[in-house]
N, C-alpha and C positions, 0 to 999 in steps of 0.2 A: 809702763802699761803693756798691755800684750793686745793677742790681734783677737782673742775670745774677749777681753774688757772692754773694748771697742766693737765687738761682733760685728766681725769682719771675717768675709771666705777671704779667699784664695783662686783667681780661676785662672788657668793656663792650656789657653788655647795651642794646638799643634799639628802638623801636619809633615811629616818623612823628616825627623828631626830626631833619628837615632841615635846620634851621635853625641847628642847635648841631653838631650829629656831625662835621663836619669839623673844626670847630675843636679840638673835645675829640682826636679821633684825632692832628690836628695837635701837640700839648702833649702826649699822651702817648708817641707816638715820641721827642719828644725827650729823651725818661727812657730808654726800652725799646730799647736798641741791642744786637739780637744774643741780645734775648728776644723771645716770642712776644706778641704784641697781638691777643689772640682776641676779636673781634665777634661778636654774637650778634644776628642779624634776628629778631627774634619777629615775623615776615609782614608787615611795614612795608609800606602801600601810596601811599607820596609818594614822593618822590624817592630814600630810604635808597639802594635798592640801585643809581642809577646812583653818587651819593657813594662808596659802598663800592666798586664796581668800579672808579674812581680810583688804589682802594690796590692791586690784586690783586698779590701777591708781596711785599708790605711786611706784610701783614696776614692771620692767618687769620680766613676769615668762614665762621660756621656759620648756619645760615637753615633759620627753623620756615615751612613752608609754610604755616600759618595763625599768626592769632594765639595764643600759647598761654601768654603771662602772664608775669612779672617772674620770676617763683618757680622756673618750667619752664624759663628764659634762663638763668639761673645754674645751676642744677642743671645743665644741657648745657654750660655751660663748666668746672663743675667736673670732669667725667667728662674731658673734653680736657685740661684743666691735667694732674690726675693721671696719664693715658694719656699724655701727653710728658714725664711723669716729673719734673714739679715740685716745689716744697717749699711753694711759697705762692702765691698768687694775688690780687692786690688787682680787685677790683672799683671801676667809677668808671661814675656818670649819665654817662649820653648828652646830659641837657637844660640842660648848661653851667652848672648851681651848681655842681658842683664843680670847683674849679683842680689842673688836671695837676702846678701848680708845688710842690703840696703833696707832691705822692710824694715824695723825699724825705725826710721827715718822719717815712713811717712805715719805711722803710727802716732810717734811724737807731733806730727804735722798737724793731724788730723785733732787733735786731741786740743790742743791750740787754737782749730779752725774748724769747731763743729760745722757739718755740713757741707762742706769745701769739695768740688774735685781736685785732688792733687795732682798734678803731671809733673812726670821723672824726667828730667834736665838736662842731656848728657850734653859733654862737651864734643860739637861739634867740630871744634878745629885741633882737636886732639891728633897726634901722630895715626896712621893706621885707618880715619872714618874714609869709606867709599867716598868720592868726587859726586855720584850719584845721591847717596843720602843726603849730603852735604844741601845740592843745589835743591834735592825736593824737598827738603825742612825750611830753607828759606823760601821756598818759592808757595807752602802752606801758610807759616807763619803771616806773610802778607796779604794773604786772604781774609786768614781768621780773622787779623786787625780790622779789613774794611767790614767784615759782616759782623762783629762783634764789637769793635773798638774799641778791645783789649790788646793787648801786647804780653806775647809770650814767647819763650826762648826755645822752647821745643813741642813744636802740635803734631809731629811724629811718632814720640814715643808711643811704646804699648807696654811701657809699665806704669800703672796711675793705681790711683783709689779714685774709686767711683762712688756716692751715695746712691742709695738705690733709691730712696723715696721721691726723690724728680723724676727718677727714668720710670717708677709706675707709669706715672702720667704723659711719658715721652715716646711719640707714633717718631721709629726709625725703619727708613725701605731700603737700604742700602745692602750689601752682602758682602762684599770683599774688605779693600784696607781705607775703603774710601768709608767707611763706618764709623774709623777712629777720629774724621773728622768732622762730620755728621752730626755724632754724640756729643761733640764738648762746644761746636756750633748751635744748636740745640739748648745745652745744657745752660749756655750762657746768656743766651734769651730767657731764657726762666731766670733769671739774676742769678744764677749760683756762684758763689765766689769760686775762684780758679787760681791757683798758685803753682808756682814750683818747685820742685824738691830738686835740691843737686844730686845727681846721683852719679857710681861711675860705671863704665861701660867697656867692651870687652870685644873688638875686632878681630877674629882669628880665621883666616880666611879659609887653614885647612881644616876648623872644623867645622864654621859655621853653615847653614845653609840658607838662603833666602829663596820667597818663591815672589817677590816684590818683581813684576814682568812691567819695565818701564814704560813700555807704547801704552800694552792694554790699561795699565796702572793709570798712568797719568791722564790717560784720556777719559777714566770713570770717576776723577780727581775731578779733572776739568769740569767735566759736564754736572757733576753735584754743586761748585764752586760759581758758577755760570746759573743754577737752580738758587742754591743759598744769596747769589746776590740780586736775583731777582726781587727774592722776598726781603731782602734788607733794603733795598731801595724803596718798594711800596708798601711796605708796613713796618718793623721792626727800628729803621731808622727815623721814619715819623713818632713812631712811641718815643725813642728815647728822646728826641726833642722835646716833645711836648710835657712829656715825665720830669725832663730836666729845666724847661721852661717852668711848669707848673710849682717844682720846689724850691727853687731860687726866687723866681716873682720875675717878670720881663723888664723893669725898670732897674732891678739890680742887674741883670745878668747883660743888659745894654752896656749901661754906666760901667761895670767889669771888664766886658770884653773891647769895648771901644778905648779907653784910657787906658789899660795896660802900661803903667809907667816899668816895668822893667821889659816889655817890647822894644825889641830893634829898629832904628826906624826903618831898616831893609825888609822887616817885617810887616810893616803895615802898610809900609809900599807896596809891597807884591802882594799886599791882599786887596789893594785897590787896583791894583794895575788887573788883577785876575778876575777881579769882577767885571770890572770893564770888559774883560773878552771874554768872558760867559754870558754876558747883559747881549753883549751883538755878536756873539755866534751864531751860524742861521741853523739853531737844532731845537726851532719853536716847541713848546711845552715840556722841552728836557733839559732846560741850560739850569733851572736850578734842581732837579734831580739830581745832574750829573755835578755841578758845580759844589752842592751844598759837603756831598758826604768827600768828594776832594781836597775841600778846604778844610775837613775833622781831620781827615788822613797827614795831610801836610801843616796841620797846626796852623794855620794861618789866623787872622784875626777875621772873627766869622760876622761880626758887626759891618766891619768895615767892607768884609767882601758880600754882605745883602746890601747894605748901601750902595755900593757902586753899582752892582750887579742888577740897579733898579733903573738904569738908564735905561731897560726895554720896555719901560710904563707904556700903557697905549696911546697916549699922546705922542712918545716921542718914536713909535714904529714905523711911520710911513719914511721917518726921515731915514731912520736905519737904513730901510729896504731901500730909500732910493737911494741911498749913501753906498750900499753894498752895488749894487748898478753902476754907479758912475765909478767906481773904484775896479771891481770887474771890468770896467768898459777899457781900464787903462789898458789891461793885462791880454783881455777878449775879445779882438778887431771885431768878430765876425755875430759882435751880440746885438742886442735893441741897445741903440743909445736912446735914454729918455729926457727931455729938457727940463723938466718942473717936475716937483710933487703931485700934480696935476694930473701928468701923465700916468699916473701907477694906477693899474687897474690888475685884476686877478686875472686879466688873459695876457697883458702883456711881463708879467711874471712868470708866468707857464710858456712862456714864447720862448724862452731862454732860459731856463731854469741852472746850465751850466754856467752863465756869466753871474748869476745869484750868488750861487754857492760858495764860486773860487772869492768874486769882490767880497761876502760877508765875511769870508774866511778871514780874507788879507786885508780887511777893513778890524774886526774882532784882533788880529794880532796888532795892527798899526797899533789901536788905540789903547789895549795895554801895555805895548812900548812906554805911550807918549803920557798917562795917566799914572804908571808909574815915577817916569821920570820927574813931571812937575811933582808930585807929592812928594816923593823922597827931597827932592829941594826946598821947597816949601817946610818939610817936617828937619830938614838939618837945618833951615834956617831961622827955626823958633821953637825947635822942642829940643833938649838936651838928648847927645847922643849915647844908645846905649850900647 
């Protein structure tokens, strides 16, 4: 298949990437016969635009009169793909790591996986990857997983096929390279299936150029990553429970996740031992926000750690708080000692709110110690070990 049968552009955002941009244009033409090869100037002031006038008639070129970012490049060619009535659109660096020879690849991908975003794969532990690419492909990847609950090899690249019919309907405010994560963050809440393509990749330090500014970078990473988990905590991760709730049925998906006979029993120990210390950690009305999308993260058995995790019923709170008090008190000379459950009242909580805190704390860890420990005994000594 070709990339017209698929109708598929081409867009290749760029910016002071003299050095490479021909060649890339050069290797993508030869895939793109009879589809569009949209360039994107984001206000390149080297040579881009006499290279790019080279192509005129071979190529459309769209050009941001200033610089206005990786994020804002794409976003403008996505609006053009769609406006020529596209179906897909692959994105390809301008700075020559990536091989044009690869299109194909996802061609075939896509064809296999109607509808699919593809993301290109590179090997990151290959000879030659920057130390810095390296740590912020892992340190995305971990993200994406908690705000999506997918798992992917590479949420860095900027070579992928894109569908455009989701991104109609997808509001993106981002501008720079925090876009590329944004968009498939995004994409993946709308359910689009997401894969990856191996592809290979091309380190050449004296031709390449990157304009990847780690501080400003990672700090506009951060702060979208810190937005996006926002909204995965109060919305996005309640759908997919209840989504995966609703298609399973709650009596199979207990009975599944509770017996798990190929579960470790170190496994369902630490998902009880962990409920226990989210049930009495003192972070009231957030131990299972915070607890619930931890234990998806870590795979834990998520039966077992709502079970445990329900020892902060309201009956059994006042014992908590004065449990966290008298535990505190060990640590805290200078706190309220209280004598009874009797004693607790919301002024003498607020009397001392540091001896609260530290006893819930060091009470919440005691008792996941000690609620591991008996269940893992208990479970080696009547359930076979796995």
């Amino acid at each position: 298949m070709t990339l017209k049968e698929i109708r598929c552009c081409v867009l290749i955002p760029t910016y002071n990437n003299q050095n490479t941009l021909q060649r890339v244009i050069d290797g993508v033409l030869s895939y793109a016969q009879d589809v569009d090869v949209i360039v994107i100037n984001d206000g390149s002031t080297d040579g881009t635009a006499d290279i790019l006038a080279f192509y005129e008639g071979k190529i459309s070129i769209l050009t941001n009169e200033i610089n206005s970012g990786k994020g804002f490049s794409l976003r403008r060619g996505f609006k053009e793909a769609i406006r020529l009535d596209y179906q897909y659109a692959i994105s390809i660096d301008s700075d020559g790591q990536h091989l044009p020879g690869d299109i194909p690849l996802f061609i075939e991908a896509v064809a296999e996986n109607p509808g699919a975003l593809l993301m290109g794969s590179r090997n990151m532990e290959q000879e030659g990857v920057p130390g810095k690419s390296s740590f912020g492909n892992k340190f995305s990847n971990f993200w994406f997983k908690f705000e999506t609950g997918l798992t992917l090899p590479d949420t860095q690249t900027g070579f992928r096929l894109y569908p455009l019919d989701p991104l109609k309907k997808t509001r993106l405010f981002t501008r720079k390279f925090e876009t590329e994560i944004e968009v498939i963050v995004k994409l993946a809440w709308k359910n689009v299936q997401i894969l990856p393509v191996n592809i290979r990749v091309i380190y050449d330090k004296n031709e390449r150029v990157t304009h990847f500014r780690p501080f400003r970078d990672f700090t506009r990473i951060s702060i979208l990553n810190t937005w996006l988990v926002i909204l995965t905590l109060l919305w996005y991760l309640p759908i997919r429970l209840f989504l995966y709730i609703r298609n399973k049925g709650l009596l199979q998906i207990i009975k599944q996740e509770a017996l798990k006979p190929q579960e470790s029993n170190i496994r369902k120990a630490s998902s009880i031992g962990f409920g226990f210390f989210m049930g009495i950690l003192p972070i009231w009305g957030f131990q299972l926000l915070v607890g619930i999308p931890l234990s998806v993260y870590f795979k834990m058995n998520k039966v077992l750690f709502l079970t445990a995790a329900n020892v902060s019923i309201p009956p059994f709170i006042p014992f908590i708080i004065f449990g966290s008090y008298q535990f505190g008190g060990l640590f805290y000379k200078n706190g309220v000692q209280l004598t009874s459950v009797k004693d607790l009242t919301l002024e003498s909580i607020h009397v001392n709110i540091v001896q609260y805190l530290l006893g819930g704390t060091l009470l919440a860890i005691f008792a996941g110690m000690v609620s591991f420990g008996i269940s893992f005994l208990l479970l080696k000594s009547f359930r076979r070990s796995v």
